[in-house]
N, C-alpha and C positions, 0 to 999 in steps of 0.2 A: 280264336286268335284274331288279331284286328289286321289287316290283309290291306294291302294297294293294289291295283290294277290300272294296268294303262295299253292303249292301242293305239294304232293305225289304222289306215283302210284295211291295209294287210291283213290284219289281225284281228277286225270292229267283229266280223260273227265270232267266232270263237271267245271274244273276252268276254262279249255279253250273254253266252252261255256259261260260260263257268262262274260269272259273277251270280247267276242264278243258283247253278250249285254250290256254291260254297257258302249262298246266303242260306238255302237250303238246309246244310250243312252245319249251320249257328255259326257260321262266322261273323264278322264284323268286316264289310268291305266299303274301302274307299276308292272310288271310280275316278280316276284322275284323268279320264276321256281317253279316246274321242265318243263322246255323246250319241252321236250319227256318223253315220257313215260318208267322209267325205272322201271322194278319189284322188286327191292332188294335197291332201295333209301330209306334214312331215313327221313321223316319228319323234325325233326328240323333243316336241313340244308339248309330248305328252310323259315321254319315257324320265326326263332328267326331272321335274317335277314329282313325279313318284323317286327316283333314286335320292332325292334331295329327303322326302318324307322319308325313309329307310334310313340312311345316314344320321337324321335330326332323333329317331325315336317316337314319332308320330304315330307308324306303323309297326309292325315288324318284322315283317315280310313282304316281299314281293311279287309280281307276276306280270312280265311284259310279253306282250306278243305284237311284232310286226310278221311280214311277209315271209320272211325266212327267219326270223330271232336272230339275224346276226347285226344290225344296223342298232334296232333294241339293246343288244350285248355291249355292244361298245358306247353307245349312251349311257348307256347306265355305270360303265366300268371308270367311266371320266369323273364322276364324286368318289369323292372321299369318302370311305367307311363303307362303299357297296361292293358286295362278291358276287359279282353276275356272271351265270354262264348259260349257254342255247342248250338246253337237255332235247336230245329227241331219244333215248333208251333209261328204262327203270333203273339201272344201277348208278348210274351217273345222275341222277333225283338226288337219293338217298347219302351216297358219299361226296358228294359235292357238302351239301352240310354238314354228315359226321367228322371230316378230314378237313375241308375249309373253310367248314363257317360259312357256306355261300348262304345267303338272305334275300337274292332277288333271283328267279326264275326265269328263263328267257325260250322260251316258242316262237314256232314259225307256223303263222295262222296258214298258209300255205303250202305246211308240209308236215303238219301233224294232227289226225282227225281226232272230236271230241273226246271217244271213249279213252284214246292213250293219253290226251291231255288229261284230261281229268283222274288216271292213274298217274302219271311223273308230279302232276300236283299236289295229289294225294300222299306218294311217298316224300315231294319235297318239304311236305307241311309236318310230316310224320318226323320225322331225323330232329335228331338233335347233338352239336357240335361235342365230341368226343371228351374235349377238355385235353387230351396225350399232351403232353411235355411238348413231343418232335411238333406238332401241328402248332401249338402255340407259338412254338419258336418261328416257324414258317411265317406265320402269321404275321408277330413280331417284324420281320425284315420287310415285309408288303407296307404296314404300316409306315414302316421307318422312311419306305421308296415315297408314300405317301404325304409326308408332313416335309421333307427333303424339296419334294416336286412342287408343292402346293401355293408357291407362290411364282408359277408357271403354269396352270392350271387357266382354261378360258372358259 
């Protein structure tokens, strides 16, 4: 699968260990920074960049880790076409994509260590969206809030 990644300080050990596993893995990953590790970088200068590659079809999946995943999350949720949520437990991987189609992953390099990262990874990469009637419909009205909003959108 051809994958994005992006970090923070928050988050720089953690994305560039899982970017090794996943390449490991045969994935296909695209590193959308930070490079190094810098202490006073901003998240969405790396995070909206991948959300944009997610949205466009470049990718098609995602995995942002800042500090907490929650600055990450709402970066990401500001494009059009991205389903980002902070997972930090297994079932919420998994049904995040089966039920909403999420496509971008959100960690908190700060508050979840490798081996579970690399499990809610592993299940978010695994899932795949249900197709249910109810969920499409759901879907549907996100959209709708979506292309409604989008010429309010900064």
């Amino acid at each position: 699968m051809k994958l994005g990644v992006a970090a923070d300080h928050g988050g720089f050990d953690l994305k560039q260990s899982l970017v090794q596993t996943l390449r490991d893995e045969g994935h296909e990953v695209v590193d959308f920074g930070a490079n190094r590790q810098i202490p006073q970088d901003d998240y969405p200068d790396y995070v909206v960049p991948l959300a944009r590659a997610i949205a466009s079809g470049e990718v098609e999946r995602g995995i942002a880790v800042c500090g907490s995943g929650v600055g990450a999350c709402v970066a990401a949720n500001r494009i059009p076409g991205v389903r980002a949520a902070l997972i930090t437990e297994v079932f919420s991987a998994h049904q995040g994509v089966e039920d909403d189609n999420m496509n971008l992953i959100c960690l908190g390099g700060r508050v979840v260590g490798f081996g579970l990262a690399v499990e809610l990874v592993g299940r978010f990469l695994a899932a795949r969206f249900s197709e249910s009637e109810r969920h499409k419909r759901r879907l549907a009205k996100i959209s709708a809030l979506e292309n409604r909003d989008a010429g309010t959108q900064t």
